[in-house]
C-alpha positions in Angstrom: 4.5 -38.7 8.6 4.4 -35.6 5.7 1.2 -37.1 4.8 0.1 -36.8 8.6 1.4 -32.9 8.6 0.0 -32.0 5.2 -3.2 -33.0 6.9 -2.9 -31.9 10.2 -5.5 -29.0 10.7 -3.2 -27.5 13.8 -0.2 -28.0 11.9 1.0 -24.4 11.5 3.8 -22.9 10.0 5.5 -26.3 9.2 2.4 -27.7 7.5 2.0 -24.7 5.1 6.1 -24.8 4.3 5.0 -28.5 3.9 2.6 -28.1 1.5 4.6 -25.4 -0.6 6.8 -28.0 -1.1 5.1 -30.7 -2.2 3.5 -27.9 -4.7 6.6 -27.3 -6.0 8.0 -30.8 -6.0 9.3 -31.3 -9.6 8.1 -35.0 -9.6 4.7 -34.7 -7.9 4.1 -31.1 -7.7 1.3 -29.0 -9.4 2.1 -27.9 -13.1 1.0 -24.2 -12.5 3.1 -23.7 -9.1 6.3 -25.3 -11.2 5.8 -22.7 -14.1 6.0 -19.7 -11.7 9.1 -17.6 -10.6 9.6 -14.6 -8.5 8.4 -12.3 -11.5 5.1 -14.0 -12.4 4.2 -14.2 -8.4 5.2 -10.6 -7.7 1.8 -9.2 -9.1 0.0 -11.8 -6.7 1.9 -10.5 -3.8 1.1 -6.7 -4.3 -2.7 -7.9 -4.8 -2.9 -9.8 -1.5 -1.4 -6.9 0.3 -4.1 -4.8 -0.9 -6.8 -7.7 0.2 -5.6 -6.7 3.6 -5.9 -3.7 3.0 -9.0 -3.9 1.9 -10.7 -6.2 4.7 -9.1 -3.8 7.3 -10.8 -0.7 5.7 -14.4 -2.0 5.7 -13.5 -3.9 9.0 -14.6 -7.6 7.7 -12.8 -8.7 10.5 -14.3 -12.7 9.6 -12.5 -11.8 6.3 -9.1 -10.7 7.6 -8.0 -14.0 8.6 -8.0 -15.4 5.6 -6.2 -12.5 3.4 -3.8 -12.4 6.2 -3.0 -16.4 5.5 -3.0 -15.8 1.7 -0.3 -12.9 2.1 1.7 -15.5 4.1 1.4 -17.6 1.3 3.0 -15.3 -0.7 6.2 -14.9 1.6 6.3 -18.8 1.8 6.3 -19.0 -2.1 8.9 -16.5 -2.4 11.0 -18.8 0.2 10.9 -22.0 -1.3 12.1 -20.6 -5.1 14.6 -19.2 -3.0 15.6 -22.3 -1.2 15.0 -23.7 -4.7 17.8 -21.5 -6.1 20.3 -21.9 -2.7 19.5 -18.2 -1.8 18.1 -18.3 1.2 15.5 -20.0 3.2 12.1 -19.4 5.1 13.3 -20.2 8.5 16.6 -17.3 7.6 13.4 -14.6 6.5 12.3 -14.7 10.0 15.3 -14.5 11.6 16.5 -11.4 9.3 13.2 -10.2 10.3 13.7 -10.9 13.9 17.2 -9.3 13.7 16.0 -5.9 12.0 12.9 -5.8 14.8 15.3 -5.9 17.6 18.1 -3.9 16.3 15.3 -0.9 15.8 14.1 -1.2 18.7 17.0 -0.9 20.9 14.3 0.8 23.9 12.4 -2.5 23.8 15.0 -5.2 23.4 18.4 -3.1 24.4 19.4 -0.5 27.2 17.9 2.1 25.6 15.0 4.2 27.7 11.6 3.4 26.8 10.4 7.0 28.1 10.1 9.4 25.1 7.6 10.2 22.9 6.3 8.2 19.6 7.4 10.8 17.7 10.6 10.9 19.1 10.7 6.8 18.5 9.7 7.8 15.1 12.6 9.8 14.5 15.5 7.0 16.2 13.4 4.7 13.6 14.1 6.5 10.6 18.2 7.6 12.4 18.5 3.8 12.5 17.4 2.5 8.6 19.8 5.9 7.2 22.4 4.0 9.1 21.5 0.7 7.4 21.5 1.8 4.5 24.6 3.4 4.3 26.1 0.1 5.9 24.4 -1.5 2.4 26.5 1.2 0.4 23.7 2.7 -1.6 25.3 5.8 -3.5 22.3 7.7 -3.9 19.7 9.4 -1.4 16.8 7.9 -3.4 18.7 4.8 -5.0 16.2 2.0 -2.7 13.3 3.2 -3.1 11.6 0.3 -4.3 9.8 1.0 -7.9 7.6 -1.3 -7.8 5.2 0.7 -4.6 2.1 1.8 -6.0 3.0 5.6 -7.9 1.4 7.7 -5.3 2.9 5.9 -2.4 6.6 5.8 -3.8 6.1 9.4 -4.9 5.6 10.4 -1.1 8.4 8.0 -0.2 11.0 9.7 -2.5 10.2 13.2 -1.2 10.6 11.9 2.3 13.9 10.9 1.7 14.6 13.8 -0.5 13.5 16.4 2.7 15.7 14.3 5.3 18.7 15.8 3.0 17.1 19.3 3.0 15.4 19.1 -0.2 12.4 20.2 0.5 9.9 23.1 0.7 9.8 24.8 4.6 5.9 25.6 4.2 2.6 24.1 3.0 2.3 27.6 1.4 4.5 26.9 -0.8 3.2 23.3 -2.0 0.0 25.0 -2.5 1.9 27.9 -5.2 3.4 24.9 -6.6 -0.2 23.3 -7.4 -1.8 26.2 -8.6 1.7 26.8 -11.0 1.4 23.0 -12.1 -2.6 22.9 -12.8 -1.6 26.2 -14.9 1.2 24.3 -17.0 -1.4 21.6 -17.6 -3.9 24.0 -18.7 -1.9 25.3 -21.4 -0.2 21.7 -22.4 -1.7 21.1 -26.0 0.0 17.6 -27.4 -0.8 14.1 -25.5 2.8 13.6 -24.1 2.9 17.0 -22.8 -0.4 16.6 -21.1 0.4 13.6 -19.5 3.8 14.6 -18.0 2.0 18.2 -16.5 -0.7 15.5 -15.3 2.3 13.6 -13.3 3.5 16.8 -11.9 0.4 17.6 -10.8 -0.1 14.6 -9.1 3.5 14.6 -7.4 3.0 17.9 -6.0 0.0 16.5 -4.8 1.6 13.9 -2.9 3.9 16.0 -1.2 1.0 18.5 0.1 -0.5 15.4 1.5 3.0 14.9 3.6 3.6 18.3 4.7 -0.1 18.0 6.0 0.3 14.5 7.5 -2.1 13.0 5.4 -1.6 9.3 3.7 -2.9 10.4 0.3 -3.4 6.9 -0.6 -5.8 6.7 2.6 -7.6 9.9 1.3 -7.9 8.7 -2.4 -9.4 5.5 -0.9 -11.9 7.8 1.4 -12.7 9.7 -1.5 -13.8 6.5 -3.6 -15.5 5.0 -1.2 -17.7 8.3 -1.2 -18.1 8.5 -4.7 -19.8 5.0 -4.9 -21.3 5.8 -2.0 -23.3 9.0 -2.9 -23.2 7.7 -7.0 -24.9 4.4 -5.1 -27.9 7.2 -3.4 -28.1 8.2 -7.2 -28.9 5.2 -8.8 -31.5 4.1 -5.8 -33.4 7.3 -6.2 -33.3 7.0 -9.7 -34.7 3.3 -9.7 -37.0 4.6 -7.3 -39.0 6.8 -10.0 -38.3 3.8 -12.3 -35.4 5.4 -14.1 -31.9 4.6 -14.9 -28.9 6.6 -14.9 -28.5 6.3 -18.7 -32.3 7.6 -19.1 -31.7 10.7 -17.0 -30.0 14.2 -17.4 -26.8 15.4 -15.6 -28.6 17.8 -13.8 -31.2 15.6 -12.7 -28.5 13.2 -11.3 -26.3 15.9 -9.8 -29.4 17.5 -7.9 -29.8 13.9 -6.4 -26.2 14.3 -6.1 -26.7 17.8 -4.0 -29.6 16.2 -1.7 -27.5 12.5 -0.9 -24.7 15.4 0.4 -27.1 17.2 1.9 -28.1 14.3 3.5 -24.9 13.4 4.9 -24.2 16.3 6.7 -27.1 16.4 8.3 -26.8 13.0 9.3 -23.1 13.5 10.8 -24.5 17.0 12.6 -27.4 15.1 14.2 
């Protein structure tokens, strides 16, 4: 019969908790799946979230199925090392899940009205996790923010939770002084260390002008890459078309190519 399931093409969630397993099965299993533990398959885990990141943003919907199955993957290894270990088990993930869903959404699932506005939602979201986590006993304001987010993304995390408390500045104004005081500190920094630590300022600062603006600066950072290898991309095709590589051409030549490819665009999006 688990032969039967582990080959069932419409078996679902109980073939692939099947198959984990039988992977990590410590008479029949596979060697590498056996060696692994929740540190070693933690780095996997952030990478597949990006995946789905990634297939999102350039909408390869054909694609998104499969990174989508591959970050499940990830939630099912975690499970079974925990049901491994006697911590917990798949089956109690969903239902903790279930349990959070419907306790925030008390308009949906309780007596609460469903007539008010998202942002109003937004705010009875973010009233109901301060509860939970004061029922977890955290004793500081930032003490679960999880470190391992990507910098940028915990960085805008921790000064959300540090302005719910008041900590925070009332204007974008004042972000902006801040940037213009922190690009001057890192200016005048001289030794390594020092430059790096201005460098981090700099970039927090940042991050918290992209919140008082509304803007996901991780979204923006990815917009402004994909432009880069966009317009670099225009580059390199109109240098190849004069038979020429970058490496055998000035920076002025390439940033006038740059200049046009803009020039390009805007005309383009005006049109």
């Amino acid at each position: 019969m688990t032969r039967d399931l582990i080959h069932d093409p419409h078996g679902g969630m109980p073939r692939l908790l099947e198959i984990m397993r039988r992977l990590r099965d410590p008479e029949t299993g596979c060697p590498w799946d056996l060696d692994q533990d929740f540190a070693s398959i933690a780095p996997y885990t952030i990478e597949e979230a990006y995946e789905v990141a990634d297939a999102i943003e350039r909408q390869a919907w054909d694609e998104l199925k499969g990174e989508l199955g591959d970050l499940l993957f990830q939630s099912v290894f975690h499970a079974q090392m925990a049901a491994e270990r006697g911590l917990f088990t798949f089956d109690q993930v969903a239902d903790a899940m279930s349990d959070k869903m419907v306790a925030r959404h008390p308009h949906v699932f309780g007596e609460e009205s469903r007539d008010k506005s998202a942002d109003q939602q937004t705010a009875d979201w973010e009233a109901i996790k301060a509860q939970e986590r004061a029922a977890k006993a955290r004793g500081g304001v930032l003490d679960d923010v999880a470190l391992g987010l990507p910098a940028l993304m915990r960085a805008v995390k921790l000064q959300k939770r540090a302005a719910r408390v008041g900590f925070d500045w009332p204007s974008t104004d004042q972000v902006i002084d801040k940037i213009v005081e922190e690009a001057q500190e890192l200016r005048e920094a001289t030794d390594p260390d020092h430059r790096r630590e201005e460098f981090g300022d700099l970039l927090f600062v940042m991050a918290n002008l992209a919140r008082h603006m509304g803007i996901d600066p991780e979204e923006a950072l990815r917009g402004a890459n994909a432009k880069f290898t966009r317009r670099f991309g225009a580059v390199e095709a109109a240098l190849s078309h004069a038979g020429k590589r970058p490496e055998e051409s000035t920076l002025e030549e390439m940033d006038a190519l740059w200049d046009a490819e803009k020039l390009r665009e805007k005309a383009a999006k005006s049109s």
